[in-house]
C-alpha positions, -999 to 999 in steps of 0.1 A, spaced: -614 153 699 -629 150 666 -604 141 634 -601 163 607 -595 145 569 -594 171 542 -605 160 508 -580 160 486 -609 161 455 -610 199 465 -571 205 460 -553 224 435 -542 196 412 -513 217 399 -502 221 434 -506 188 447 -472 184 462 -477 219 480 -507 214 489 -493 180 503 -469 196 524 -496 225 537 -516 196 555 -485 180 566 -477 208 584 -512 214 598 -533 195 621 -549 177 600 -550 140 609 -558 122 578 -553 130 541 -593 119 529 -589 106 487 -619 99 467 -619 77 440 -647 78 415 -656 58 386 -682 79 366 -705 46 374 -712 43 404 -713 77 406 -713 107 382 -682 119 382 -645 107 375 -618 119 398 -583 99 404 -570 68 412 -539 51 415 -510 67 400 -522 96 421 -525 81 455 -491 63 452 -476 97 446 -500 116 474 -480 85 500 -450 92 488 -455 131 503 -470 122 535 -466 101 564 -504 108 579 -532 82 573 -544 79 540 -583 74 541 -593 60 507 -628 63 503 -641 40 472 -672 56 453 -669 29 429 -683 -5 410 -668 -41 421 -641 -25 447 -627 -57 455 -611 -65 422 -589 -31 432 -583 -36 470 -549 -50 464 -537 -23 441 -552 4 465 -532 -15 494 -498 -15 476 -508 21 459 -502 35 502 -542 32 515 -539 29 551 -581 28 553 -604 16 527 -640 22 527 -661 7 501 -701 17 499 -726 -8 511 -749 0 479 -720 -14 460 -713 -45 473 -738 -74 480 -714 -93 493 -704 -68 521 -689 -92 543 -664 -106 519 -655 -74 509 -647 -63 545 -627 -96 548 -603 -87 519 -594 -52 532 -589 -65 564 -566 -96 555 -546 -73 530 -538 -52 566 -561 -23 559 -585 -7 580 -622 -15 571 -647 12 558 -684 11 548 -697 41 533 -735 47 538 -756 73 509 -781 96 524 -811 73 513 -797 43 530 -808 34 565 -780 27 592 -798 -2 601 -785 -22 574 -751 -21 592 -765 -42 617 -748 -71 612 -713 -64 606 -708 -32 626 -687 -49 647 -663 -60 621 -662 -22 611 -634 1 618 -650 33 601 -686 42 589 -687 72 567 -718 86 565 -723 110 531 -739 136 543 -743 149 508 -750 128 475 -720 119 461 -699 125 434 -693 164 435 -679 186 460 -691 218 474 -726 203 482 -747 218 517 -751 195 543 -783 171 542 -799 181 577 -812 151 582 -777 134 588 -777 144 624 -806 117 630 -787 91 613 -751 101 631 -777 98 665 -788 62 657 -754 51 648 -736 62 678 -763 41 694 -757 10 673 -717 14 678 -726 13 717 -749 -12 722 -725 -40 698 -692 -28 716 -679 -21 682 -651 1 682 -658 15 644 -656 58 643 -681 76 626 -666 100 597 -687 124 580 -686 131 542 -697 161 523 -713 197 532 -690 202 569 -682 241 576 -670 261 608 -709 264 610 -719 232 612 -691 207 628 -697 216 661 -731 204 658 -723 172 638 -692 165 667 -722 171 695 -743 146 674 -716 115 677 -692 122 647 -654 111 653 -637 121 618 -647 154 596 -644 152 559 -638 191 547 -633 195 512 -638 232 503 -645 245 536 -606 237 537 -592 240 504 -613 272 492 -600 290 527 -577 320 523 -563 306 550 -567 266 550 -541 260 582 -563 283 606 -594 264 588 -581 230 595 -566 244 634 -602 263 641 -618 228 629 -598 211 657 -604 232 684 -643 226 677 -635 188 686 
């Protein structure tokens, strides 16, 4: 059964300790946080002071997903700020390896997050050291993007990487995910859903996030 990680980008920032305790109570398995830097990619969003507090009102995994310059000078603070998975983007760090060293070492899950122009195959050589791919299925930055078709192909060739090197990494999709679409992404090889909006936006984000799961 698939995962489900809301996007916290998509949350009522005045609400944020409600909205905290809504996905606590649903089935939601991971609280998703994106951290942007405006450099790396267009937009500014939290950091932080905001994920130490987000911990502090949860006790489901915290995916931390890094849209940002030079992540390793930060993995420490995310680490003690409550991150329980960090996933930095391959386009941002040419020494990947290292990077996925550091999480690791610092007792975080590893992440490598992949843009929708960059080929899979560049995970090649370290997939096996991965514990989460997250493929953006839109460009990133901004929420409430469609879903980039082509994604399906790239979720396809993954699975079949994962498979062939007996790596155990999960395959989490970012960006565009709807009751309309997840089934299909799930039947293409995706473990974890990222929702933002879909969730968030609902008038009822519980039965969104429950109606998610049962697509899984």
């Amino acid at each position: 059964m698939a995962l489900i990680a809301p996007s916290l980008l998509s949350a009522n920032f005045l609400q944020l300790e409600s909205e905290c305790q809504m996905l606590n109570k649903s089935e939601a398995d991971w609280f998703h946080l994106d951290v942007m830097d405006g450099r790396f990619v267009p937009n500014i969003s939290f950091g932080l002071p905001v994920i130490e507090h987000i911990r502090k009102a949860t006790s489901k995994v915290c995916d931390v997903h890094l849209m940002i310059l030079e992540p390793g000078q930060y993995a420490e603070a995310f680490k003690k700020a409550g991150a329980d998975i960090l996933t930095v983007h391959i386009e941002a760090c040419p020494h990947l390896h290292r990077n996925i060293q550091q999480i690791k070492a610092l007792g975080m899950k590893a992440g490598v997050a992949v843009n929708p122009h960059t080929p899979v195959a560049g995970l090649a050589d370290i997939i096996q050291d991965i514990d989460l791919v997250c493929l953006m299925s839109v460009n990133p930055g901004f929420g409430g993007q469609q879903f980039i078709p082509h994604t399906l192909q790239k979720i396809k060739a993954l699975k079949a990487m994962i498979q062939e090197s007996d790596s155990s990494a999960l395959i989490e999709i970012d960006g565009g995910v709807t009751l309309d679409n997840a089934a299909s992404i799930i039947a293409a090889g995706a473990d974890v859903l990222v929702a933002g909006n879909t969730v968030f936006k609902s008038a009822d984000p519980i039965a969104t996030i429950a109606a998610l799961k049962k697509l899984g």
